[in-house]
RODO-2510 file (C-alpha; in nm, 4 decimals, decimal comma):
residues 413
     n   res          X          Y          Z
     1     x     0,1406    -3,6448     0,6159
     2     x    -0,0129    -3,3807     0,3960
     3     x     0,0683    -3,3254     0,0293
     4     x     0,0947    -3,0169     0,0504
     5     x     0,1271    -2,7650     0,3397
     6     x     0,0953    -2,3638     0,2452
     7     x     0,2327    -2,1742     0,5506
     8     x    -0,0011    -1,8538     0,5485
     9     x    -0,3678    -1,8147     0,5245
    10     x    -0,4058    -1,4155     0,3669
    11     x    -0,4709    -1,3995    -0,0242
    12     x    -0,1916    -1,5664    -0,1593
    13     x    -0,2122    -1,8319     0,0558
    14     x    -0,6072    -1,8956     0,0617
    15     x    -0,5809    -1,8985    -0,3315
    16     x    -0,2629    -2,1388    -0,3679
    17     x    -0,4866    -2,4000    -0,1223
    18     x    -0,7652    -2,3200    -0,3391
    19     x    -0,5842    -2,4160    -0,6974
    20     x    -0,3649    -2,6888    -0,5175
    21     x    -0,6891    -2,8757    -0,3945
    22     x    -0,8605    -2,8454    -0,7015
    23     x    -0,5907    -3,1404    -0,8306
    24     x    -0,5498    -3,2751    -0,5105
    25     x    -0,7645    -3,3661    -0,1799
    26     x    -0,5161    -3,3503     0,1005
    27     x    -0,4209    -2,9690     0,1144
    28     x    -0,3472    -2,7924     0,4429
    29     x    -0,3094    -2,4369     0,5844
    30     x    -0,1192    -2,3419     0,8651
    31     x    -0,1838    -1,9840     1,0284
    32     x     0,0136    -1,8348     1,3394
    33     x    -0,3177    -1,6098     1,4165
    34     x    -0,6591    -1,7449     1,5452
    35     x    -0,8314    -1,6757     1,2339
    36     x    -0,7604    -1,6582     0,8604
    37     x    -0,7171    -1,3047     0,6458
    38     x    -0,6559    -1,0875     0,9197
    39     x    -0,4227    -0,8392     0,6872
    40     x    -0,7213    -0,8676     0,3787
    41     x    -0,9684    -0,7414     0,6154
    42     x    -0,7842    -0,3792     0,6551
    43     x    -0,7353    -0,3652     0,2657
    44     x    -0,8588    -0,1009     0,0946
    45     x    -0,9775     0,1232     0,4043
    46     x    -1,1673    -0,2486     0,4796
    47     x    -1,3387    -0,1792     0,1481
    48     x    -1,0950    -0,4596    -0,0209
    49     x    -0,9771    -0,3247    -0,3660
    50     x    -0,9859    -0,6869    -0,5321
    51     x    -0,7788    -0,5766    -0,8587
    52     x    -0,7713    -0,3355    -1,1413
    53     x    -0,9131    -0,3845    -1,4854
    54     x    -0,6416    -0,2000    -1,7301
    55     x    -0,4857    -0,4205    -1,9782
    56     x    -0,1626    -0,6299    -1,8946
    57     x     0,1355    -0,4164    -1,9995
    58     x    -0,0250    -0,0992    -1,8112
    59     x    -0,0465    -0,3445    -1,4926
    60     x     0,2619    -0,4436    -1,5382
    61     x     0,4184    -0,1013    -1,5377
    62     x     0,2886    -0,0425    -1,2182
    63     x     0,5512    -0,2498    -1,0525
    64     x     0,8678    -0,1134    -0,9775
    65     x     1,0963    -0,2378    -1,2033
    66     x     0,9765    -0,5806    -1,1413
    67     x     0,6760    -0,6197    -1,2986
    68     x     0,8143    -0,8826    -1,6031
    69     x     0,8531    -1,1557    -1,3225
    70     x     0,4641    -1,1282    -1,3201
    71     x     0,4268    -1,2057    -1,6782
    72     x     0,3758    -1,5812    -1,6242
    73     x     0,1607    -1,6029    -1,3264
    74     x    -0,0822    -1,3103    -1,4753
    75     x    -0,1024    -1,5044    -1,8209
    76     x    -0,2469    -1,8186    -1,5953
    77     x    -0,4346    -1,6284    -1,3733
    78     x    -0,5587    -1,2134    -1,4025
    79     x    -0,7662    -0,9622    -1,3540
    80     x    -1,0697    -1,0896    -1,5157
    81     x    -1,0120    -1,4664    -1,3980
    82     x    -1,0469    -1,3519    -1,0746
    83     x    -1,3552    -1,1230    -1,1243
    84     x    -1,5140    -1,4326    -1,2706
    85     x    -1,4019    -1,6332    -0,9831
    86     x    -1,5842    -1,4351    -0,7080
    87     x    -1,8906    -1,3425    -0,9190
    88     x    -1,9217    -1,7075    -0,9648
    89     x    -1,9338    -1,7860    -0,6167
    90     x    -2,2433    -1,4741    -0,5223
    91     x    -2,0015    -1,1969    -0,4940
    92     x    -2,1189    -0,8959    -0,7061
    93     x    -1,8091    -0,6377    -0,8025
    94     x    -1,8095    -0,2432    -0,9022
    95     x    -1,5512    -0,0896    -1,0623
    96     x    -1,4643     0,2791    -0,9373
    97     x    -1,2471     0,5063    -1,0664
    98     x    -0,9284     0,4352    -1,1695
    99     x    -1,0782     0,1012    -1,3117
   100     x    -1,0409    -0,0349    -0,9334
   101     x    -1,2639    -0,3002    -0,8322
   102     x    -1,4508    -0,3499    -0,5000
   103     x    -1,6878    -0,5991    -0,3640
   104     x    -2,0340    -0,4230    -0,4149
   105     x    -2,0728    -0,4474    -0,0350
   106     x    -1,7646    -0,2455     0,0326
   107     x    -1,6713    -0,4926     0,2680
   108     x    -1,3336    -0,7206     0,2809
   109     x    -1,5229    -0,9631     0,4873
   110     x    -1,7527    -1,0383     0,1958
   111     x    -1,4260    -1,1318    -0,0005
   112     x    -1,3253    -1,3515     0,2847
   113     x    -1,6155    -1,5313     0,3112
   114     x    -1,6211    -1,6143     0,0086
   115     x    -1,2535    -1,7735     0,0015
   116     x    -1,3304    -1,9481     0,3467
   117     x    -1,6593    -2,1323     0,2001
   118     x    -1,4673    -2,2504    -0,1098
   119     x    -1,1865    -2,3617     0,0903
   120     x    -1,4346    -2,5533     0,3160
   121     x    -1,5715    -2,6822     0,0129
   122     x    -1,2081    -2,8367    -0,1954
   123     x    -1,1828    -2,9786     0,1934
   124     x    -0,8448    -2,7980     0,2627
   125     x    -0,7769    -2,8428     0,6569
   126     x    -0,7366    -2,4704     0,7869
   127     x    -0,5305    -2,5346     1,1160
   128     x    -0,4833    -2,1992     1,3846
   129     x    -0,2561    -2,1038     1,6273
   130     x     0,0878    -2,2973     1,4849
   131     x     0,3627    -2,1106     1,4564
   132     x     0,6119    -2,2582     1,2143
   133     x     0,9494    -2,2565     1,2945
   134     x     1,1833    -2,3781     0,9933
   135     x     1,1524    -2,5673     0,6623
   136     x     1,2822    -2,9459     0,6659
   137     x     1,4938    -3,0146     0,3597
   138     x     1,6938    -3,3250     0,2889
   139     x     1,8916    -3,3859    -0,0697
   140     x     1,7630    -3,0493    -0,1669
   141     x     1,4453    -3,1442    -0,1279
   142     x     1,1349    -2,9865     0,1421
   143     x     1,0374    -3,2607     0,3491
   144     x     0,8028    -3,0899     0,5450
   145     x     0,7720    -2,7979     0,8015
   146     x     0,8614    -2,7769     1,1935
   147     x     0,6826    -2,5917     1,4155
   148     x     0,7535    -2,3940     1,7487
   149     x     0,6491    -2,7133     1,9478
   150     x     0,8852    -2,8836     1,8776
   151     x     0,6332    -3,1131     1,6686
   152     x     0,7334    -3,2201     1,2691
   153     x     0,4482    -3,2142     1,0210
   154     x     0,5864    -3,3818     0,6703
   155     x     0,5057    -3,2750     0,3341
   156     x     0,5603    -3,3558    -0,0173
   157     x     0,5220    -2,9801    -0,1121
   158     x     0,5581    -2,6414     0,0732
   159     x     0,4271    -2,3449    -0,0097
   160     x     0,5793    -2,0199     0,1773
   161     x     0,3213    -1,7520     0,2003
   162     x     0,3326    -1,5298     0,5401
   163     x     0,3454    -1,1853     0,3563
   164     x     0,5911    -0,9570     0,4409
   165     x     0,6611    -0,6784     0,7045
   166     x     0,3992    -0,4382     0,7292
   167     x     0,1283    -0,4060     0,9629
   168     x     0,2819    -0,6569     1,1569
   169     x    -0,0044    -0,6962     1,4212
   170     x    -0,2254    -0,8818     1,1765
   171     x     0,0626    -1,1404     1,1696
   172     x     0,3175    -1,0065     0,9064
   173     x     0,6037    -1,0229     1,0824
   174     x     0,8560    -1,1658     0,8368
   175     x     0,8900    -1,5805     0,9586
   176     x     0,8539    -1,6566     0,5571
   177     x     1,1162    -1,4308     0,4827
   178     x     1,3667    -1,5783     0,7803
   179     x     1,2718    -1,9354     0,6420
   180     x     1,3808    -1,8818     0,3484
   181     x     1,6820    -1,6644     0,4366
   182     x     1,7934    -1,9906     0,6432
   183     x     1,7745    -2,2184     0,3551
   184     x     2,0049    -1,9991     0,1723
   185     x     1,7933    -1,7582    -0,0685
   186     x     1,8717    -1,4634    -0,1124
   187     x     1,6904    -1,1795     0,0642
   188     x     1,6278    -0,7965    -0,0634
   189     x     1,6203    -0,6097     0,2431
   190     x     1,2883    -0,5341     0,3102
   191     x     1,1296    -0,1624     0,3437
   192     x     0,8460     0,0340     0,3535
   193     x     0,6531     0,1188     0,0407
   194     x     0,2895     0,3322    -0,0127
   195     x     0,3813     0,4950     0,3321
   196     x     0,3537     0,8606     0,4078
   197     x     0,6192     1,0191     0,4117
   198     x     0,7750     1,3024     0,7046
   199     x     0,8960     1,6564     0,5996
   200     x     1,1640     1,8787     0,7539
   201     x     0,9117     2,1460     0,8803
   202     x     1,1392     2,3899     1,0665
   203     x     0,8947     2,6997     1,1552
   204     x     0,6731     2,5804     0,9053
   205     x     0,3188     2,4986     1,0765
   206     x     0,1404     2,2565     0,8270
   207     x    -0,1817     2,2383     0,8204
   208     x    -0,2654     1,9098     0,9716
   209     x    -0,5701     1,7201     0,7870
   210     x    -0,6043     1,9196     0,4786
   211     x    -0,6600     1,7688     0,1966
   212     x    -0,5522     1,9226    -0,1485
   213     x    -0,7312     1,8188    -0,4701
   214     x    -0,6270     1,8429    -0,8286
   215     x    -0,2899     1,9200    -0,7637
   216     x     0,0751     1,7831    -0,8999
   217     x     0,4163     1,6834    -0,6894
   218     x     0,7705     1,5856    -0,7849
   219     x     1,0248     1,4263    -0,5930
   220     x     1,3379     1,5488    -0,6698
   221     x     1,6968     1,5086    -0,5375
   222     x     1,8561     1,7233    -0,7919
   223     x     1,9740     1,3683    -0,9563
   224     x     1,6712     1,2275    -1,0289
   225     x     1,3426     1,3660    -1,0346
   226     x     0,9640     1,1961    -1,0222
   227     x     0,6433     1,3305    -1,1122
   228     x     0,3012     1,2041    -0,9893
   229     x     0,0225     1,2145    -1,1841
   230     x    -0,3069     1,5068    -1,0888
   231     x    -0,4897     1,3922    -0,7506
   232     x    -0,4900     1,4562    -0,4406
   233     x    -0,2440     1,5144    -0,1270
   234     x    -0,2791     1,4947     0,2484
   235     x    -0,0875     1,7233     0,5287
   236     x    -0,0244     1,6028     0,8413
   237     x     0,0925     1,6220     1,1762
   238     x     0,4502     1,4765     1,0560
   239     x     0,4303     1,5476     0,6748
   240     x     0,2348     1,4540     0,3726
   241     x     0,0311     1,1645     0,2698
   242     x    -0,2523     1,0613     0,0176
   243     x    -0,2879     0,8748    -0,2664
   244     x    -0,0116     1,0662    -0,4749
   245     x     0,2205     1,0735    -0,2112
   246     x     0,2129     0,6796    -0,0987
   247     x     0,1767     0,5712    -0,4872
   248     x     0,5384     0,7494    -0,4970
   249     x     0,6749     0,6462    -0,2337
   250     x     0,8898     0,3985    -0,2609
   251     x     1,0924     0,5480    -0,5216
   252     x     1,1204     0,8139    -0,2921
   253     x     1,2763     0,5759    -0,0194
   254     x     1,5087     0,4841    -0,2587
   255     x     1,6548     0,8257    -0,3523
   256     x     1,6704     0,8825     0,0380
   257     x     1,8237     0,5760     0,0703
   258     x     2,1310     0,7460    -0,1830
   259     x     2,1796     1,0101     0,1382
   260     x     2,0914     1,2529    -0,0969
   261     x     1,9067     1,5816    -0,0098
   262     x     1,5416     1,4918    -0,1433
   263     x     1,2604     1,7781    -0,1750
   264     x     0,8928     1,7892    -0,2849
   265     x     0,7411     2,0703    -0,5239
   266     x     0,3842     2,0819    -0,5344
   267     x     0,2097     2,2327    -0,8406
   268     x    -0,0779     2,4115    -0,6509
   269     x    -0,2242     2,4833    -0,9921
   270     x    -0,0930     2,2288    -1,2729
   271     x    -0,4011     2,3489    -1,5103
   272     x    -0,2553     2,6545    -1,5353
   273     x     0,0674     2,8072    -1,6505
   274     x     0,2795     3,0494    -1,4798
   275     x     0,2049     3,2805    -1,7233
   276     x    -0,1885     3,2824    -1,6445
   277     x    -0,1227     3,2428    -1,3023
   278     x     0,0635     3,6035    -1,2760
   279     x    -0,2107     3,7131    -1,5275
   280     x    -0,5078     3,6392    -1,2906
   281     x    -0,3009     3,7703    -0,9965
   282     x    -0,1866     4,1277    -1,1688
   283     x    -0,6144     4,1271    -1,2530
   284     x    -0,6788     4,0610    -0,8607
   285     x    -0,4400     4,3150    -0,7656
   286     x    -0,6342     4,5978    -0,9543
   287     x    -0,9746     4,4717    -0,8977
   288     x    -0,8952     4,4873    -0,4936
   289     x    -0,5705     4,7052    -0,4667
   290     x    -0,6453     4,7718    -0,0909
   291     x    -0,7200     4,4002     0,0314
   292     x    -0,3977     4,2524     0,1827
   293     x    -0,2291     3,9592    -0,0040
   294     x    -0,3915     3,7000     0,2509
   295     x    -0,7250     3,7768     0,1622
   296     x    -0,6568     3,8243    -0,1956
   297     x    -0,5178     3,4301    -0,2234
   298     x    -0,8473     3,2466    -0,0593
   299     x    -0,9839     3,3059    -0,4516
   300     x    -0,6294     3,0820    -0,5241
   301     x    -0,5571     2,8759    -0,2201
   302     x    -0,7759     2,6601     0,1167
   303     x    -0,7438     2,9431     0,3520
   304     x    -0,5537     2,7062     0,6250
   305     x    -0,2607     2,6637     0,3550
   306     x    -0,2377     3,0872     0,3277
   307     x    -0,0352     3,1087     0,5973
   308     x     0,1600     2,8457     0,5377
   309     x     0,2681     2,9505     0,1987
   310     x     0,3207     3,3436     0,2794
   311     x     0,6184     3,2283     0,5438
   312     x     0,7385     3,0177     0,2766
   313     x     0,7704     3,3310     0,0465
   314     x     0,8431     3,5319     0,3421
   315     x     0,5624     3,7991     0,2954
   316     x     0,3731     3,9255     0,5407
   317     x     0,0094     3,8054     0,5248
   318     x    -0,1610     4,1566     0,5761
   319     x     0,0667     4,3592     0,2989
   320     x    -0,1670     4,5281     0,0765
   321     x    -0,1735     4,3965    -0,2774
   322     x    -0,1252     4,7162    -0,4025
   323     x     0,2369     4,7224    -0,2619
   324     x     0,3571     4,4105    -0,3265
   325     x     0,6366     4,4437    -0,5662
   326     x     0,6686     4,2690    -0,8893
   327     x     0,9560     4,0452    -0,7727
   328     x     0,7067     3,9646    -0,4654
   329     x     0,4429     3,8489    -0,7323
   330     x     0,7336     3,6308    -0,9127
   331     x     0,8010     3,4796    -0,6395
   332     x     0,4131     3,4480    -0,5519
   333     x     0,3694     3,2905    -0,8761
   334     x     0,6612     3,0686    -0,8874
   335     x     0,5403     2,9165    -0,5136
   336     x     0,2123     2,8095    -0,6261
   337     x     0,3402     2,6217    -0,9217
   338     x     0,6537     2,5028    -0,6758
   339     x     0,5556     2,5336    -0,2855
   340     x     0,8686     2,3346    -0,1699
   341     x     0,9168     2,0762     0,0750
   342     x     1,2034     1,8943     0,1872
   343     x     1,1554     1,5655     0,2946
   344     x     1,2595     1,4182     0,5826
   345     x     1,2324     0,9607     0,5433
   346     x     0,9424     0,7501     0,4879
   347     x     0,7030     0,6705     0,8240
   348     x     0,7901     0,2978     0,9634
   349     x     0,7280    -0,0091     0,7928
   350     x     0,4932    -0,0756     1,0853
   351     x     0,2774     0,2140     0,9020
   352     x     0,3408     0,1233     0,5019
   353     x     0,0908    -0,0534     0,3692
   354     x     0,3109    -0,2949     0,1959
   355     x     0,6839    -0,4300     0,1762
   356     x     0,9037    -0,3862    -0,1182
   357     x     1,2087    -0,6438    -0,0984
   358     x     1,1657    -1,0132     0,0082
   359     x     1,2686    -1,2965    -0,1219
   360     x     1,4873    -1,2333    -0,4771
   361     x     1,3149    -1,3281    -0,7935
   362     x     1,6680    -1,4684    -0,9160
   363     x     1,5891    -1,7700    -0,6658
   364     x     1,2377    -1,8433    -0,7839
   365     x     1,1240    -1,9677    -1,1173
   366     x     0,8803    -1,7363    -1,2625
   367     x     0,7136    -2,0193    -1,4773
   368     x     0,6113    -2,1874    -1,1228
   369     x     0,6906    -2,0176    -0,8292
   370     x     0,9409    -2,3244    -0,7235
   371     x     1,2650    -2,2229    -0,5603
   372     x     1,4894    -2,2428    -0,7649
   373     x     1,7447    -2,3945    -0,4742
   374     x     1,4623    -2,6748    -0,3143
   375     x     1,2684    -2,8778    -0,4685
   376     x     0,8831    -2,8836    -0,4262
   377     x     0,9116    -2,5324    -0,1858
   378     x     0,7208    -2,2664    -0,3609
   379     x     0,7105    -1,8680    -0,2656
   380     x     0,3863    -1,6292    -0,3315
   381     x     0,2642    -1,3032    -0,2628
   382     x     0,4094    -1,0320    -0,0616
   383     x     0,7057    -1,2014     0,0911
   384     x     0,8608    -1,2027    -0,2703
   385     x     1,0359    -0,9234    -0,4042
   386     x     0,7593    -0,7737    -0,6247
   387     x     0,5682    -0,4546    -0,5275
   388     x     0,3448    -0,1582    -0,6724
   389     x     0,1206     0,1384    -0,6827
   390     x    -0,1788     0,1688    -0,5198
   391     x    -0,4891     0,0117    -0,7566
   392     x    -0,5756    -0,3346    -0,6772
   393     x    -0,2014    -0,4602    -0,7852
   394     x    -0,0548    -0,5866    -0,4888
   395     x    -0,3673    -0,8060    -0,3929
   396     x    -0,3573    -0,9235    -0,7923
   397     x    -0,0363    -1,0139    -0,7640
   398     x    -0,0753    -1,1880    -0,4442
   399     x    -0,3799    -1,4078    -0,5569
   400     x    -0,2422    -1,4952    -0,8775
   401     x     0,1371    -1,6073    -0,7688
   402     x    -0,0633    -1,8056    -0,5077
   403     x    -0,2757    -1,9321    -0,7869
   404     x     0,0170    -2,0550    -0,9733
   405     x     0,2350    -2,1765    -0,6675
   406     x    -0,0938    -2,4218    -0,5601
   407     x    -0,1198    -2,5393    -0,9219
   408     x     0,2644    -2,6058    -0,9401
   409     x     0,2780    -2,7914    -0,6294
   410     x    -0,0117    -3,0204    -0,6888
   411     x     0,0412    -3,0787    -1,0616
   412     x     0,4244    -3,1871    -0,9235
   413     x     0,3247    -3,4253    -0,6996
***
């Protein structure tokens, strides 16, 4: 028998083992895949964006909706405690833009090493290849965990940490969420979130692999609007992407989810006003009266987007500027502060980065991470219902609820 068994070995679960053995010696991991931290590896691009140092109520705000649930686990364990706990152990940290943090090596394997040498170190037993089949609860209490096998292994505590949905060839393939499903939690159903997202294109070619900088985008459904923040945006083959769309993107989901009709504007040029925008085009259109309307926008737009936006206006790309009418040049001007969209869905969970829904924060007590329903079974990182931007505050989230889950179950014990 093992004290205490976590069921999971990315982040969350690595770090509960980690805090659990620190009280107590006889800790174990069980992992369905041959090796541990197979979904940390493709984190950030593989760069592994640890966390993000902005102050507690901004982090919390990047949640959606349920950041508050947080509060606890963050005010044990938060950004800075677990900066300090990797620089402790060798591993030097940056901090980029958008106070993100990175291993200096811009490597995730550096960040795994370092959580497979301390786990070798508090003697947790790391076993591969099980695949765990069910919980075993008796007087509303975890007795231990069954596997696939057929084979029983008891346990005093359990700790549930298999992730959630997405990319589900590193292992993420929702068994934590059906466990605790069967032992009668309630589930949020479980969807993409920072995904790309497709567009209705019609005769609309997009131009595939551009990327546009400095720009602005709302989401709108005429019932609800959304509006990013200046960065950037990716086309592509099926839509849009980048950091502004994915960082929106589940809040997008959800106002498709309404079967409303939801559209994208994007402010080509959010520094300036509409005004100055029909200012410096009237200016263009004296200065070069005879160059057509295609050339004269490369000064305003990437010349593989030109084309694209003329069809949207419907005006013919080699009109000279010195016969475009004035309602042309309205309608010029109010496209590059609006060049509209209409979105489509959201790409497949198998292509989101994370999983919003999971387990439901009403069954979980945020002081602990214990079930509230069993005794002595404990939930952490992605498979619960907690979810946010881009940043560093998924993998925060994920190593500090598994921080307090591993303290809870040993100091229960």
């Amino acid at each position: 028998m093992y004290k205490i068994v976590i069921i999971g070995a990315g982040p969350a679960g690595m770090m509960a083992a980690i805090r659990a053995s620190q009280f107590c010696q006889d800790v174990a991991i069980l992992e369905k895949n041959g090796s541990a931290g197979k979904k940390l590896l493709l984190s950030g691009k593989g760069r592994c964006n640890l966390t993000n140092t902005c102050g507690l109520e901004d982090f919390l705000k990047r949640f959606y909706g349920n950041g508050q649930f947080l509060r606890d686990a963050f005010r044990g364990f938060f950004n800075k405690d677990l900066m300090n706990f990797f620089e402790k152990k060798g591993l030097k940290l940056k901090t980029e833009r958008q106070l993100r943090v990175f291993p200096e090596s811009d490597s995730s394997l550096s960040v795994l090493k370092v959580l497979l040498k301390e786990l070798g170190s508090n003697k947790v037993k790391l076993i591969y290849d099980v695949q765990v089949k069910n919980i075993a609860i008796e007087e509303g209490r975890v007795k231990g965990v069954f596997l696939e096998d057929k084979s029983f292994i008891p346990a005093e505590s359990v700790i549930l940490a298999t992730g959630g949905l997405s990319y589900s060839f590193t292992g993420s393939t929702g068994d934590g969420i059906r466990i605790a499903k069967n032992s009668g939690h309630r589930i949020i159903p479980c969807r993409p979130g920072l995904v790309a997202l497709e567009v209705v294109k019609g005769d609309l070619a997009l131009p595939e692999g551009l990327t546009l900088k400095n720009i602005r985008i709302r989401f709108s459904n005429n019932k609800k609007t959304i509006d990013s923040e200046i960065g950037e945006l990716l086309f592509t083959d099926f839509g849009i992407s980048g950091p502004l769309v994915l960082s929106l993107s589940g809040l997008v989901a959800d106002m498709l989810a309404d079967k409303e009709k939801v559209f994208c504007l994007i402010d080509l040029k959010p520094a300036l006003s509409q005004e100055q925008l029909h200012n410096r085009l009237l200016r263009e259109i004296k200065t070069n009266p005879r160059k057509n309307i295609g050339n004269l926008l490369k000064n305003l737009l990437p010349v593989s987007l030109i084309g694209v936006f003329l069809d949207g206006i419907h005006l013919k790309r080699d009109k000279k500027a010195n016969q475009i009418t004035a309602e042309e040049r309205q309608r010029t001007v109010f496209s590059l502060k609006n060049f509209h969209l209409d979105i489509k869905c959201s790409r497949p969970m198998e292509e989101a980065m994370i999983t919003r829904g999971g387990v439901s924060l009403k069954d979980i007590d945020p002081k602990t991470m214990q079930s509230r329903l069993v005794k002595r079974l404990y939930f952490c990182g992605e498979m619960v219902d907690v979810a946010a931007d881009t940043g560093g505050f998924n993998l925060q989230a994920a190593f500090s609820t598994g921080y307090l889950a591993g303290e809870s179950a040993a100091k229960s014990l």
